[in-house]
Structure formats: C-alpha cells, structure tokens
C-alpha positions as CSV (number, residue, x, y, z in Angstrom):
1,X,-1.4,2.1,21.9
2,X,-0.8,2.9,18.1
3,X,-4.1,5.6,18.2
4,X,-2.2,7.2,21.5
5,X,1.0,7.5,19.6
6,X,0.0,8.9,16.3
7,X,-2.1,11.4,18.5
8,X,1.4,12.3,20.4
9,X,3.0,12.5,17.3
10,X,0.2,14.7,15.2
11,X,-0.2,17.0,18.1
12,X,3.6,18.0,18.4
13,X,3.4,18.8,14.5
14,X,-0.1,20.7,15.0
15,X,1.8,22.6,17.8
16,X,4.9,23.8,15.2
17,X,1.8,24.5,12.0
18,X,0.1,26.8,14.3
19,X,3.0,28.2,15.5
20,X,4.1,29.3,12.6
21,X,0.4,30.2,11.5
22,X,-0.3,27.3,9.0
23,X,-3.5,25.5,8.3
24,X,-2.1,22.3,6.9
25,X,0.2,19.9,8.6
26,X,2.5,17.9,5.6
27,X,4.6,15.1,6.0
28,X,7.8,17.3,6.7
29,X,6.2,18.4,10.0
30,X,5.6,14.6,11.0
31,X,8.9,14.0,10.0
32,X,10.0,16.8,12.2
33,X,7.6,16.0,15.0
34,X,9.2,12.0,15.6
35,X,12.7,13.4,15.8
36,X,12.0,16.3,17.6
37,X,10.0,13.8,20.1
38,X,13.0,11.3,20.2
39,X,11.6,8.9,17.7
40,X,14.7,9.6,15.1
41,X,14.5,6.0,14.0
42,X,10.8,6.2,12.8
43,X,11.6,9.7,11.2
44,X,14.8,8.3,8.7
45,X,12.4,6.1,7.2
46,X,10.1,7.8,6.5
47,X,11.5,10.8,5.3
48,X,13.2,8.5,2.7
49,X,9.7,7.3,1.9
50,X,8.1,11.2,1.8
51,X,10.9,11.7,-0.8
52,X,10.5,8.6,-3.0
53,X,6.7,9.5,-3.1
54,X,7.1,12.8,-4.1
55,X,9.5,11.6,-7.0
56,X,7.3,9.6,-7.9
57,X,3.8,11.5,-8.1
58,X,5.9,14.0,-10.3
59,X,6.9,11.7,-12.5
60,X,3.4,10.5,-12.7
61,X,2.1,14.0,-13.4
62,X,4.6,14.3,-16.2
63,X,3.6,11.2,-17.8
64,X,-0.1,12.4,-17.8
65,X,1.0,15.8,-18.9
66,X,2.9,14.0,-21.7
67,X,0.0,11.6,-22.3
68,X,-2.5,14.3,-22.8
69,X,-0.6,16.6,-24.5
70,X,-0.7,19.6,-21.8
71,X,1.6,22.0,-22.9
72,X,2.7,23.7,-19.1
73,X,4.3,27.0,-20.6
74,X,1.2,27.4,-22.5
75,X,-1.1,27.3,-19.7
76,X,1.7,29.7,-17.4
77,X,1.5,31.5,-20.5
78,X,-2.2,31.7,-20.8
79,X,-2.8,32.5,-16.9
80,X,0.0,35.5,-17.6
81,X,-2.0,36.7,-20.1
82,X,-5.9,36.2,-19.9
83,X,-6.9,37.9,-22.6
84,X,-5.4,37.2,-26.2
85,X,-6.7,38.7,-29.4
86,X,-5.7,37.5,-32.7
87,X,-6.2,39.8,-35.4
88,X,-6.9,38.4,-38.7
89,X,-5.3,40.6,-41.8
90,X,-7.5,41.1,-44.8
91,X,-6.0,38.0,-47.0
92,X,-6.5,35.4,-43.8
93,X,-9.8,34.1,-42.6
C-alpha cells in the first residue's frame, strides 16, 4: 500500500518536472504533488520539515566554511577572474 502511494505521489510530481522540461524532481514538487492530489495534510508537514532541513544544511555548510577557513568571495572572486598575475617590483621578491 505505502510502495502504491509514494508511486501516486512521485508520478504526479514527474508529470509537473517534465512538463516544465526539468530533469530533477525536489522536494517542492512532492510538496506540490500531495496537495495538488488532495493529500494537503501530508503536504503542511512536510513542507515545514523541507524548510527546517534546508536551514539547517546551510547552517552546516557555514560552519564548515567557517571551520575551514573558506573565504566565499574569494573563490566568486577567483572563478570571476581565472587568471591573476602578480607583478613583483624590483625591491620585492
């Protein structure tokens, strides 16, 4: 019964990806599948969890970025501009 349900509920989502000429299905599409099916008390839920989740993994990645000592504007800095030259003046080596 579950394996019928969640293949109900996947396929309505599939249906609206490839509709709109996407590859990947995400949670918001699930979420959008169960109300659009009738299943509104399944989709509240879980679009409360979808959020909390994605708060969360964010934080995580900031933590790690912190952690590691990533500088982001760097890096969108360095993907800007491949190719950086220093030049080096006569006194500096």
């Amino acid at each position: 019964m579950r394996v019928g349900f969640i293949g109900f509920v996947t396929s309505e989502a599939s249906q609206k990806c490839r509709k709109e000429r996407r590859k990947t299905m995400t949670g918001d599409d699930i979420c959008w599948a169960l109300a659009t099916l009738g299943f509104d008390n399944y989709e509240v839920p879980l679009k409360r969890y979808l959020h909390k989740f994605r708060e969360l993994e964010g934080e995580k990645a900031a933590n790690q970025m912190k952690a590691t000592g990533h500088d982001y504007k760097q890096e969108e800095e360095d993907e800007q501009y491949p190719l950086k030259f220093s030049l080096i003046g006569r006194n500096q080596q």
